[in-house]
C-alpha positions in Angstrom: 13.9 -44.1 103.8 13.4 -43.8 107.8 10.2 -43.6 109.1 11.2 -41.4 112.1 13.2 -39.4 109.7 12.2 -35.5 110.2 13.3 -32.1 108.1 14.1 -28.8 109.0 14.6 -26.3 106.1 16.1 -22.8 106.4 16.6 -19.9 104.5 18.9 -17.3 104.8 18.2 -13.8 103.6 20.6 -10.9 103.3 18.8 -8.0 104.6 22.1 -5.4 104.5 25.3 -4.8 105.5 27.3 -3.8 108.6 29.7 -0.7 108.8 32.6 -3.1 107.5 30.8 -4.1 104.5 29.7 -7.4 105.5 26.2 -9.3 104.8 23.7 -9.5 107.6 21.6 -12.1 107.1 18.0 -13.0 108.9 16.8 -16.5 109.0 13.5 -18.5 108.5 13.6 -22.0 109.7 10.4 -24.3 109.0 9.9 -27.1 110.9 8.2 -30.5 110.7 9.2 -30.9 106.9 8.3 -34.2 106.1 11.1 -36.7 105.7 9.9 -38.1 102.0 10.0 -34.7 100.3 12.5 -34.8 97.7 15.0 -32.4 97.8 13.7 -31.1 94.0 10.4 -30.6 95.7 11.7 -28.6 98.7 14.0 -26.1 95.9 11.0 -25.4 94.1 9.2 -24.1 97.8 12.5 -22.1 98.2 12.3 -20.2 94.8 8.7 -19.8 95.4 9.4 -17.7 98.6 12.4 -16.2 97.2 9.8 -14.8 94.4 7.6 -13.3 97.2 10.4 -11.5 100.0 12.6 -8.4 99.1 15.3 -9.7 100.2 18.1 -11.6 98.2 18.4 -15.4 99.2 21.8 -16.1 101.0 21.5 -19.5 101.5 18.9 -22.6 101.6 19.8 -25.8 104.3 17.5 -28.8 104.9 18.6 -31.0 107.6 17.2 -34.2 108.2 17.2 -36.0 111.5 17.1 -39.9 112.5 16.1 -41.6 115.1 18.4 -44.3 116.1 16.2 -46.5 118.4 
């Protein structure tokens, strides 16, 4: 694992649809998600949030950064 490695996790809600029938979806990114948590660890987080907001969950991302140097 990389030290300098650093996490961003975001969830995607869909909050309603448009006047074609689409999803509109809001987003909530957290930052500064530290780079050992294990992806298991961060899907339990997600379905505790997902157990708290009205909305249904559209999608869940983590994306981990590097430093090169």
């Amino acid at each position: 694992m990389n030290p300098t490695q650093r996490s961003r996790l975001t969830l995607s809600f869909i909050v309603g649809q448009n006047e074609f029938g689409e999803n509109v979806t809001k987003s909530k990114t957290f930052n500064n998600i530290k780079g050992a948590a294990t992806d298991e660890a961060l899907t339990d987080v997600v379905e505790a949030f997902i157990a708290l907001i009205e909305h249904p969950l559209a999608d869940a991302t983590r994306l981990n950064s590097y430093s090169l140097m």
